[in-house]
N, CA, C and O atoms as a DFTB+ gen file, in Angstrom:
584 C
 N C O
     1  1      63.908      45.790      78.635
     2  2      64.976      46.687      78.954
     3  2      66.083      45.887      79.636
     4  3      65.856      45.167      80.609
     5  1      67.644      46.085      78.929
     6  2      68.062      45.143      80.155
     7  2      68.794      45.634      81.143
     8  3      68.866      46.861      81.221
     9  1      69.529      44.778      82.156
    10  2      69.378      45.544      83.965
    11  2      70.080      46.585      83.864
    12  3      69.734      47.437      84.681
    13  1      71.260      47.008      82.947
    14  2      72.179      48.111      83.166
    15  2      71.675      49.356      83.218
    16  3      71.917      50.291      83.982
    17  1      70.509      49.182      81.766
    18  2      69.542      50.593      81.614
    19  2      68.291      50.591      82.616
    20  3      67.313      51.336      82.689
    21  1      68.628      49.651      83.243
    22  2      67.202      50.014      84.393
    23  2      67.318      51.254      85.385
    24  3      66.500      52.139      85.638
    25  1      68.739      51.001      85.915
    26  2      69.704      51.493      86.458
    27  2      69.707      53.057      86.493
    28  3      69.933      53.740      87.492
    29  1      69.355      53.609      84.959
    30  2      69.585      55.121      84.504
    31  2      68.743      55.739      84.202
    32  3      68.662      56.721      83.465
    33  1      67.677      54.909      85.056
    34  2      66.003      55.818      84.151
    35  2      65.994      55.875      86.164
    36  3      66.442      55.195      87.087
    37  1      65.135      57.211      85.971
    38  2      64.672      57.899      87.488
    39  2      63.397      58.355      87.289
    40  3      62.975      58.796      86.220
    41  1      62.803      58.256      88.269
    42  2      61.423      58.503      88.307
    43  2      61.722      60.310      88.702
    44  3      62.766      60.948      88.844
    45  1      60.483      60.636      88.770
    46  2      59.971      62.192      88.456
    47  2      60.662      62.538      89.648
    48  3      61.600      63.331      89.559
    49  1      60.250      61.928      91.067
    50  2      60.651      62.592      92.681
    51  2      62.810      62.578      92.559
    52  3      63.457      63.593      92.818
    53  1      63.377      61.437      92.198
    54  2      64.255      61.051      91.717
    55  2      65.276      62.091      91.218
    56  3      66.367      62.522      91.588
    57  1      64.270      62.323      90.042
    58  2      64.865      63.333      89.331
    59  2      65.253      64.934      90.305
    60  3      66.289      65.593      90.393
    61  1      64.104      65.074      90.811
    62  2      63.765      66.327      91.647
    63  2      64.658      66.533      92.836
    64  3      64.908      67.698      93.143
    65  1      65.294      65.322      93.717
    66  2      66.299      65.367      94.166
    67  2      67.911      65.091      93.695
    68  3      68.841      65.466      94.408
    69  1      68.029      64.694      92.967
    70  2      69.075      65.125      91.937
    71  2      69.530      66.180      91.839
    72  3      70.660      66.564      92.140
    73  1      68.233      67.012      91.185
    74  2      68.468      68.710      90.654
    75  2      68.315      69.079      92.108
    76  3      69.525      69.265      92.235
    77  1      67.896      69.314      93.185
    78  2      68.542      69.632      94.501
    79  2      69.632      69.813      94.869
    80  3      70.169      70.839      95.287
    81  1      70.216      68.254      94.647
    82  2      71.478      67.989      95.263
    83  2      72.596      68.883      94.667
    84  3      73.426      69.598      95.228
    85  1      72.275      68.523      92.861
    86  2      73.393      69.389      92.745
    87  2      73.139      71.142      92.517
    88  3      73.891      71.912      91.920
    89  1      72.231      71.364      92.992
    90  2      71.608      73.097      93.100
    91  2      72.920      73.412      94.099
    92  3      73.849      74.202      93.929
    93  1      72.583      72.311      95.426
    94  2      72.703      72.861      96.608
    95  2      74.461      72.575      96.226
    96  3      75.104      73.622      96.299
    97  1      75.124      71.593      95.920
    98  2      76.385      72.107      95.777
    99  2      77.180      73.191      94.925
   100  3      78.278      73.724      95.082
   101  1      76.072      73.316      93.851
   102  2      76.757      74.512      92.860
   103  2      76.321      75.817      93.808
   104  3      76.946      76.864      93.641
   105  1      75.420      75.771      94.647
   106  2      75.068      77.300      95.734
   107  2      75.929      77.114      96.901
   108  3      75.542      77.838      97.818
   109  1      77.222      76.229      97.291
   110  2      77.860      75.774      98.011
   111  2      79.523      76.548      97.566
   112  3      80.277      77.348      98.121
   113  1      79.526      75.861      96.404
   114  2      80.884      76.362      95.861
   115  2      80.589      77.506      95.494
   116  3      81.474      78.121      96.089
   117  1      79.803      78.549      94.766
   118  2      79.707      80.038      94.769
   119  2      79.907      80.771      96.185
   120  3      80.280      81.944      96.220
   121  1      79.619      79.966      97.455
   122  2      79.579      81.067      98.754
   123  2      80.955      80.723      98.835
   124  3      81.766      81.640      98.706
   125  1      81.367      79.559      99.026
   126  2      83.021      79.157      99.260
   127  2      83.642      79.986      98.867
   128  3      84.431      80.584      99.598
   129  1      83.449      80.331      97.360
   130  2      84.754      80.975      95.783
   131  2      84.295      82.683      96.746
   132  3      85.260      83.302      97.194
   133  1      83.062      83.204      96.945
   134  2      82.603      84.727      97.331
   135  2      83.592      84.239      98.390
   136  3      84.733      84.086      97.953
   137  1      83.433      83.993      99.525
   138  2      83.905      84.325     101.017
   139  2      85.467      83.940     101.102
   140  3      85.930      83.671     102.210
   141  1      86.377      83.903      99.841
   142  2      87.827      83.647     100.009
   143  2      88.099      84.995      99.173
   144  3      89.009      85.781      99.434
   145  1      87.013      85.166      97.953
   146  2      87.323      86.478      97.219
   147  2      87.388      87.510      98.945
   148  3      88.225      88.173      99.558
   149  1      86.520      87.254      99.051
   150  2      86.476      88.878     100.401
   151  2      87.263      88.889     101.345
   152  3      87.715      89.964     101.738
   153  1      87.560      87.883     101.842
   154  2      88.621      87.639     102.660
   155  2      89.830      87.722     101.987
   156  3      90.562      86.912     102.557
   157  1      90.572      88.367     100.896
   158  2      91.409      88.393     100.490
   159  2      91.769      90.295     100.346
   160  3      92.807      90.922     100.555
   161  1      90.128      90.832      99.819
   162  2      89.582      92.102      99.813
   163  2      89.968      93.143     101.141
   164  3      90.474      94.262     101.069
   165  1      89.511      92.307     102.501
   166  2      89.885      92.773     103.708
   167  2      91.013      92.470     104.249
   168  3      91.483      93.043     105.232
   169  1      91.447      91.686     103.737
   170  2      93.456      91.359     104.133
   171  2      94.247      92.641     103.564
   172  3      95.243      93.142     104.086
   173  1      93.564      93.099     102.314
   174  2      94.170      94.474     101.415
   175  2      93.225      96.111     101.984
   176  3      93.354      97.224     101.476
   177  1      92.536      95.814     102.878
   178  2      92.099      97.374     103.083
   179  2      92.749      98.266     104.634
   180  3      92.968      97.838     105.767
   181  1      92.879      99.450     104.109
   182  2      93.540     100.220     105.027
   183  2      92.745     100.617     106.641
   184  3      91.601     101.070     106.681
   185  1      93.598     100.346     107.924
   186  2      92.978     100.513     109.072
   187  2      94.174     101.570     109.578
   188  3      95.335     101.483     109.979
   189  1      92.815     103.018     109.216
   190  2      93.514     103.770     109.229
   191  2      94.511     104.185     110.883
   192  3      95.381     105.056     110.923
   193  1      94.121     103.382     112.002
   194  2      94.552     103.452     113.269
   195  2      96.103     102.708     113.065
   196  3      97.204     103.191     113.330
   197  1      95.799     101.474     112.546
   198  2      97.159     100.482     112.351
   199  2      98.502     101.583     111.755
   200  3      99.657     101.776     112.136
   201  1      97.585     102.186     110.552
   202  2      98.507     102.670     109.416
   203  2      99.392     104.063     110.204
   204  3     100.493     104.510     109.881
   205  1      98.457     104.534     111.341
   206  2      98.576     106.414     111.628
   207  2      99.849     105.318     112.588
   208  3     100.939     105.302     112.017
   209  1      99.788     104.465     113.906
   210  2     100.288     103.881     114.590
   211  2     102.406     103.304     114.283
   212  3     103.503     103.452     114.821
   213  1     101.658     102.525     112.859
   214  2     102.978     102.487     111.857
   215  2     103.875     103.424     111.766
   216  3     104.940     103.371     112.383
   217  1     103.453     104.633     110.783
   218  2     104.004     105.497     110.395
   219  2     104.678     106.382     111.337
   220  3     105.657     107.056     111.015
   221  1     103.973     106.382     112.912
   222  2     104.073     107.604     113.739
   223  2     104.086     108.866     113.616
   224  3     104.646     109.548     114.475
   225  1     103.325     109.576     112.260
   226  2     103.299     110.741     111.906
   227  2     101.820     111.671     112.595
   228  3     100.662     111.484     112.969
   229  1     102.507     112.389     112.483
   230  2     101.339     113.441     113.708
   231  2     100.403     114.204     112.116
   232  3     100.821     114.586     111.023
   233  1      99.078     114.141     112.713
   234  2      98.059     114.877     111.455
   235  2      97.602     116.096     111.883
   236  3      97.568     116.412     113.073
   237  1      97.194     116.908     110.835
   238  2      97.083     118.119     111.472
   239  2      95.828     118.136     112.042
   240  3      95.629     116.985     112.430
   241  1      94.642     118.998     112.363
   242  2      93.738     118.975     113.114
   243  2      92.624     118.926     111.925
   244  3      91.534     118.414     112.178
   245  1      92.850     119.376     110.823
   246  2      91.946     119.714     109.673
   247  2      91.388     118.545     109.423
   248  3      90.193     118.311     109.242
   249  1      92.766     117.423     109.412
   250  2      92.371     115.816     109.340
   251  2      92.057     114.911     110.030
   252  3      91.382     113.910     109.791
   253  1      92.768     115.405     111.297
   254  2      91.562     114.582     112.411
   255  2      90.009     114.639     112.170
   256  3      89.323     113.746     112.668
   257  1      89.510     115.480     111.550
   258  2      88.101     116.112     111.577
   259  2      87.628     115.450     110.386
   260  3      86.439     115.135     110.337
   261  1      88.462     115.176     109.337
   262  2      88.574     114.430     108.325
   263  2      87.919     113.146     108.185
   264  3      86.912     112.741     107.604
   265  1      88.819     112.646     108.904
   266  2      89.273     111.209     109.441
   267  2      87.662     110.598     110.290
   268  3      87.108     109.504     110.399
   269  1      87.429     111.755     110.670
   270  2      85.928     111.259     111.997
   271  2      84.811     111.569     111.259
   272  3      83.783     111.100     111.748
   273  1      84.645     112.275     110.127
   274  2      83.411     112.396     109.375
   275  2      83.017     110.904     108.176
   276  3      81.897     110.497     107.866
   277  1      84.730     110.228     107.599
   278  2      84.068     109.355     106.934
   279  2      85.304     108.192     107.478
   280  3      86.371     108.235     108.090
   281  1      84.377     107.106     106.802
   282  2      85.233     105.774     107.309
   283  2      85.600     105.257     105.863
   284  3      86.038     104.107     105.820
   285  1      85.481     105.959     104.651
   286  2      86.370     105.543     103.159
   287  2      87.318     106.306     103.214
   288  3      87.090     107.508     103.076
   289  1      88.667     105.842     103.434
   290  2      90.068     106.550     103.220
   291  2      90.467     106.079     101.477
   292  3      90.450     105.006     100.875
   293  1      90.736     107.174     101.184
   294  2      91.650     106.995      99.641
   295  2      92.598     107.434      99.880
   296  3      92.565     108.271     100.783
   297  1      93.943     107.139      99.238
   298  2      95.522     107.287      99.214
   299  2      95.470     108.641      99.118
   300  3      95.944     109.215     100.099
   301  1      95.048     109.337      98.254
   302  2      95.487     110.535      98.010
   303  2      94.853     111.669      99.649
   304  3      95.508     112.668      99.944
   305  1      93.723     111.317     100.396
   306  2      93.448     112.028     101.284
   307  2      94.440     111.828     102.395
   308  3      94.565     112.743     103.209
   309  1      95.299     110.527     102.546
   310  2      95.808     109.980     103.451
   311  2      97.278     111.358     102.942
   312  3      97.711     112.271     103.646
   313  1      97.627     111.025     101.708
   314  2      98.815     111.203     101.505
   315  2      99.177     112.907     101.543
   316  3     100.305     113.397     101.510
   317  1      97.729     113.715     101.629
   318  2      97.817     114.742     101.604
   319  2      97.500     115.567     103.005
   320  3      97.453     116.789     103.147
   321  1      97.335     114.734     103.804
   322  2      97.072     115.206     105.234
   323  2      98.212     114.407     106.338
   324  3      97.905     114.265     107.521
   325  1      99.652     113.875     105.749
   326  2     100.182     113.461     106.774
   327  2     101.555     114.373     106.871
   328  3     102.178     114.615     105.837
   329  1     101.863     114.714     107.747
   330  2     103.439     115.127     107.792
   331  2     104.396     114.684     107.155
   332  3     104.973     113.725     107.666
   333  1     104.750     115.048     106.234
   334  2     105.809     114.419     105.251
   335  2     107.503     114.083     105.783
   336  3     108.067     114.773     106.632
   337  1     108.042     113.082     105.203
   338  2     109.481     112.873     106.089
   339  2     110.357     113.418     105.295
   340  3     110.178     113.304     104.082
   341  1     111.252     113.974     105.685
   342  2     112.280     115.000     104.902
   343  2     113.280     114.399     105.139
   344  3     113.751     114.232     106.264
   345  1     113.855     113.886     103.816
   346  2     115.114     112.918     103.085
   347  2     116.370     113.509     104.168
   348  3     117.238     112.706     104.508
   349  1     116.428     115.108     104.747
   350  2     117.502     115.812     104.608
   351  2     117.781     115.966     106.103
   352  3     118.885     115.910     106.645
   353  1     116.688     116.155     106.630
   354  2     116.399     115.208     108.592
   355  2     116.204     114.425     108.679
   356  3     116.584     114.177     109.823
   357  1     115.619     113.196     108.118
   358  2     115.488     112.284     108.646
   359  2     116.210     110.746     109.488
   360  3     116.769     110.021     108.665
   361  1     116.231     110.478     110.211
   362  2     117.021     109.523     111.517
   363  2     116.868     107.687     110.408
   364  3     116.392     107.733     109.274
   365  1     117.235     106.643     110.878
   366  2     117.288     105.721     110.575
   367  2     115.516     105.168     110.412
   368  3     114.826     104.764     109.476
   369  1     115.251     105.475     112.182
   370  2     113.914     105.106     112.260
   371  2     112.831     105.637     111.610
   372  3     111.827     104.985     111.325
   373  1     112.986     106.710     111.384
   374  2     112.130     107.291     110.583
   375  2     112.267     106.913     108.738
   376  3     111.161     106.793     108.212
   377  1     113.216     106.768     107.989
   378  2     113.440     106.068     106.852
   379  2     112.431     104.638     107.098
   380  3     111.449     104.371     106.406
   381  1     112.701     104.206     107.707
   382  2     112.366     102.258     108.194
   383  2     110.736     102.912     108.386
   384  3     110.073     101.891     108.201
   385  1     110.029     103.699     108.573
   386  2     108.523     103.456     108.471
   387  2     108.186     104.131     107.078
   388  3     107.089     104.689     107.092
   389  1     108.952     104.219     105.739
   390  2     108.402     104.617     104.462
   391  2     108.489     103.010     104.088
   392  3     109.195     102.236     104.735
   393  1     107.805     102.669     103.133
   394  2     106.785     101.228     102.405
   395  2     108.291     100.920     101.616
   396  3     108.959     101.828     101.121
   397  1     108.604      99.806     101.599
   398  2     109.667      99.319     101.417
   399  2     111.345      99.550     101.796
   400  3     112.391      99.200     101.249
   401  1     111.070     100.186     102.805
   402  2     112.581     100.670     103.109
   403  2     113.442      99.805     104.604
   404  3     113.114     100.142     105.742
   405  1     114.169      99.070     104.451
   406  2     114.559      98.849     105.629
   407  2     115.251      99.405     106.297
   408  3     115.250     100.635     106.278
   409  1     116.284      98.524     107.320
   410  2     117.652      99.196     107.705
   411  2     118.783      99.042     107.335
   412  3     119.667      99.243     108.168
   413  1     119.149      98.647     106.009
   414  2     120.156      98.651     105.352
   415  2     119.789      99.839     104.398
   416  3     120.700     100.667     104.430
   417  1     118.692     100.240     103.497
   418  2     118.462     101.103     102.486
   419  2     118.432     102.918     103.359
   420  3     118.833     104.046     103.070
   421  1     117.771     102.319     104.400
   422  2     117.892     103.881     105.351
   423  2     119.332     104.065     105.721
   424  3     119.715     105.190     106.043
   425  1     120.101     103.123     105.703
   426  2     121.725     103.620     106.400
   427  2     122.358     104.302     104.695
   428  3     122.906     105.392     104.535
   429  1     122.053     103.244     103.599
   430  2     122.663     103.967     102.564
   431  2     121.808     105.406     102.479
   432  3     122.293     106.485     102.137
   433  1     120.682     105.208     102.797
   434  2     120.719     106.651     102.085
   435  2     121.038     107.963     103.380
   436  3     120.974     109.107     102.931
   437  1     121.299     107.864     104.597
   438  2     121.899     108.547     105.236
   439  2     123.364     108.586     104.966
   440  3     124.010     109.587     105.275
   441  1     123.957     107.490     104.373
   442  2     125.128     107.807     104.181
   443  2     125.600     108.556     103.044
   444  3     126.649     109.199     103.013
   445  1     124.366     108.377     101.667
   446  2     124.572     108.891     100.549
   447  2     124.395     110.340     100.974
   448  3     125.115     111.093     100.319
   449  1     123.583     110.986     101.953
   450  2     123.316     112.524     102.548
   451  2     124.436     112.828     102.673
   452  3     124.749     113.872     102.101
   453  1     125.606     112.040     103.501
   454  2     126.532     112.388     104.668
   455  2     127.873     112.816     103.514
   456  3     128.727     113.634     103.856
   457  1     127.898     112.270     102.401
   458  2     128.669     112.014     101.207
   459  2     128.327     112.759     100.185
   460  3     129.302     113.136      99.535
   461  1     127.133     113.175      99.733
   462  2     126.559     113.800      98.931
   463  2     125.872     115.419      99.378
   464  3     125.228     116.169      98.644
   465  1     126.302     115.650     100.964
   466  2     125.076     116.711     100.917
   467  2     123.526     116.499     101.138
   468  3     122.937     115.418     101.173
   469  1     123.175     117.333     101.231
   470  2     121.567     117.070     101.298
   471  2     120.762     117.201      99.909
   472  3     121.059     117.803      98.878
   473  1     119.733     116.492     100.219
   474  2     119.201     116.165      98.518
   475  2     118.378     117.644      98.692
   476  3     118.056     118.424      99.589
   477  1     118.257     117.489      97.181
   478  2     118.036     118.781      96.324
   479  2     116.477     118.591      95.887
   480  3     115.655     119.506      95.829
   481  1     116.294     117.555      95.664
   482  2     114.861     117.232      95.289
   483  2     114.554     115.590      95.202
   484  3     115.302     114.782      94.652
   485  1     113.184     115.245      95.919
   486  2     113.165     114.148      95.926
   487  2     113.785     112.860      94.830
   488  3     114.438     111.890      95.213
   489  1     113.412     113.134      93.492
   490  2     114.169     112.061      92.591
   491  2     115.246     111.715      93.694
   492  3     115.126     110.710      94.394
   493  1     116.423     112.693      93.829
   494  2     117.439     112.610      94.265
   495  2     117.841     111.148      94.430
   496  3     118.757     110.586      93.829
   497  1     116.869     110.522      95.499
   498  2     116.955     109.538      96.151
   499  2     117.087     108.216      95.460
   500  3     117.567     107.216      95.994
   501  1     116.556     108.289      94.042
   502  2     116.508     107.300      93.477
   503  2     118.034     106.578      93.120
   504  3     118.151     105.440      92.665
   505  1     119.402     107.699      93.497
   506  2     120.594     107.934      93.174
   507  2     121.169     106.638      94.307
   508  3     122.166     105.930      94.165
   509  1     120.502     106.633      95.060
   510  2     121.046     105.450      96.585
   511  2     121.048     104.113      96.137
   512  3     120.022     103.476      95.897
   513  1     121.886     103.804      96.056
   514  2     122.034     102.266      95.878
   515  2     120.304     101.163      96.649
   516  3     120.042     100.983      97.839
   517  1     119.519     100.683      95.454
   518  2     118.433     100.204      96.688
   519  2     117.254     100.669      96.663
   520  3     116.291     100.104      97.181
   521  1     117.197     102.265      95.763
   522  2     116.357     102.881      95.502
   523  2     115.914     102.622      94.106
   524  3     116.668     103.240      93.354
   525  1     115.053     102.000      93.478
   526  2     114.865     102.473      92.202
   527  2     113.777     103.095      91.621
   528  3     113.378     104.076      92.248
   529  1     113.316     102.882      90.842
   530  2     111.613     103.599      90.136
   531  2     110.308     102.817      90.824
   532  3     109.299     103.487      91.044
   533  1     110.325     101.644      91.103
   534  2     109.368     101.041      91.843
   535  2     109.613     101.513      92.998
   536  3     108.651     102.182      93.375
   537  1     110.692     101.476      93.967
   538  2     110.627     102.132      95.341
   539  2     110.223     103.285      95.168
   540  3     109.319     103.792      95.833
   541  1     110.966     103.959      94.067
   542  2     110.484     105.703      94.301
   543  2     109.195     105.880      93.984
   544  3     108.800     107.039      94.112
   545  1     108.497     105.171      93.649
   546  2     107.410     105.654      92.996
   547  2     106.614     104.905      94.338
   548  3     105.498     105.418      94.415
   549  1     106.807     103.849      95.439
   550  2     105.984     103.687      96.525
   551  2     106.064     104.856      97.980
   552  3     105.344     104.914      98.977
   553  1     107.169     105.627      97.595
   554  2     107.278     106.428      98.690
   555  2     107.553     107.886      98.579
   556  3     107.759     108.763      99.418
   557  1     107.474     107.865      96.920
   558  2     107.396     109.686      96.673
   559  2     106.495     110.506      97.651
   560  3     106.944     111.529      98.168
   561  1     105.257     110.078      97.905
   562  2     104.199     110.644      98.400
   563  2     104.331     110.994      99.895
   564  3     103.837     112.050     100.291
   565  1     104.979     110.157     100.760
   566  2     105.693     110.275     101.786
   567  2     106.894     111.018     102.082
   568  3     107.332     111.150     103.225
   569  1     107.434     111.513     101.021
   570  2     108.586     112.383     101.667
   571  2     108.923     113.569     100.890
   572  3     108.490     113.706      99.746
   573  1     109.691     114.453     101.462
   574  2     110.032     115.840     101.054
   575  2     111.447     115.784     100.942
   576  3     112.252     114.875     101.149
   577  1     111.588     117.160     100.504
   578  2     113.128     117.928     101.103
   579  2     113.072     119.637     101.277
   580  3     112.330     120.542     100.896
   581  1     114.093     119.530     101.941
   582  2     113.426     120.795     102.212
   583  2     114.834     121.920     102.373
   584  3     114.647     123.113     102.611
């Protein structure tokens, strides 16, 4: 045999740590790849204290009771138990806590009120310079008119 191929032959124990070694790194990089997936999972889930805190909207009592029986919130329970913000009262600060709105888009659309009247029905809003179908469609659920 000559020395190069001596080199590439492994005995039985040899072998057995080999297939170890690389067990233990392929069971290395699967926990790595899991524990960045989940940590990405819990960067995206709702704390519903942060969110009630944010918004500053008062819940009614039906949902407090709600709220303390389970710890899985879905959008639609959230969105149907909060005080809704009305396009037609609403202040600067209160615009600035709906999901994409700052303080330039809350002044146009108080000004589009102040110029236009009060809106007639939510679409309405989509009419504000700033507003379009992606905004409207992140904050329909949040607001009224009334």
């Amino acid at each position: 045999m000559s020395d190069w191929k001596r080199y590439l032959v492994f005995s039985k124990n040899e072998k057995i740590a080999v297939v170890f070694i690389i067990a233990i790194i392929l069971i290395g990089s699967i926990i790595k790849l899991y524990s960045e997936v989940w940590s990405k999972q819990e960067n995206t889930s709702i704390n519903f204290e942060e969110f009630k805190d944010k918004l500053k909207i008062q819940l009614t009592d039906d949902s407090i009771k709600l709220f303390s029986k389970t710890t899985e919130l879905n959008q639609d329970t959230l969105y149907n138990n909060f005080i809704l913000i009305d396009l037609n009262t609403a202040g600067i600060e209160d615009l600035e806590k709906l999901p994409g709105i700052g303080e330039s888009i809350a002044s146009r659309i108080i000004e589009y009120r102040n110029q236009n009247g009060n809106f007639k029905k939510i679409e309405d809003i989509k009419k504000v310079k700033g507003v379009g179908e992606k905004k409207f469609n992140d904050i329909q659920k949040f607001i009224k008119v009334n």
